[in-house]
N, C-alpha and C positions, 0 to 999 in steps of 0.2 A: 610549484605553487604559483597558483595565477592571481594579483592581486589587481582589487578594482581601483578603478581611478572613482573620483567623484561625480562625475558624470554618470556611468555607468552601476554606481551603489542608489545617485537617486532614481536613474531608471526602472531599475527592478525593485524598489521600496514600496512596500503595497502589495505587490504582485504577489500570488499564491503560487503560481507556477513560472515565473522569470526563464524565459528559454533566453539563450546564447547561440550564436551562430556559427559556424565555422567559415568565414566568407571562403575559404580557399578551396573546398570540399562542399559546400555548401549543407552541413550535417546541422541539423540541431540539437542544444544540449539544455535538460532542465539543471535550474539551478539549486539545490536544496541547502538548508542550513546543516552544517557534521552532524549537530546534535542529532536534527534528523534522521541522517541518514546513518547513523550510529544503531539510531532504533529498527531501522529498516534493514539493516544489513542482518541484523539477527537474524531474523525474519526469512531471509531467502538464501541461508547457507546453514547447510549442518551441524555446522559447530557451533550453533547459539549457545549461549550457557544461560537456558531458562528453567525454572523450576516445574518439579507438575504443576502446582495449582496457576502458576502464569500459563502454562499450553491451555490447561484446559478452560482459562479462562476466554483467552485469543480462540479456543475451539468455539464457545458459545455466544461469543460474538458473531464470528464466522457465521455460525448456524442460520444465528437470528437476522445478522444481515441478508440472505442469501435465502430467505424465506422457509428455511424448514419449521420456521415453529409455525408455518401459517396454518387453519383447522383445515385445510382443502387438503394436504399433505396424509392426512390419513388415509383418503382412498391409496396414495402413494402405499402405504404404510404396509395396506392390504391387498395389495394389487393383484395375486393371484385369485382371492377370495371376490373382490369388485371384478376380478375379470370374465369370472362365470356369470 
C-alpha cells in the first residue's frame, strides 16, 4: 500500500485521470479510486458475479454506445440483400 502525502492528494484532486510516474522505469500509472476499479474489475475478468438483466443491460449500453442502434446499421443488417 502506497500512501499519498499531501502534496501529492492535492495534485491529483480534480483530475479525472491523475497518472503517477514511475521515475526509475519511467512507466505511467493511472490512478483510480477502489470503488472504481471494484466496478471495473467485474468488468474485464470472468468471474464477475453479475446478473442477467445487469449483462444485458451493460449489453445495450454497449450496443448504443458503439452505434448499432444507428438507422444506417440496417443496410448492415441486410447486407447480403443491399449487396445485390
Amino acid at each position: 500500500m502506497i500512501h499519498l502525502t499531501p502534496e501529492q492528494r492535492l495534485a491529483i484532486a480534480g483530475d479525472e485521470r491523475p497518472i503517477a510516474v514511475d521515475a526509475d522505469l519511467d512507466a505511467p500509472y493511472v490512478l483510480i479510486r477502489r470503488e472504481l476499479f471494484d466496478r471495473i474489475s467485474n468488468l474485464l475478468y470472468e468471474d464477475a458475479d453479475l446478473s442477467d438483466d445487469a449483462l444485458r443491460t451493460l449489453l445495450a449500453r454497449s450496443w448504443s454506445a458503439n452505434g448499432w442502434d444507428d438507422p444506417r446499421m440496417d443496410d448492415y443488417d441486410r447486407y447480403d440483400e443491399v449487396k445485390k
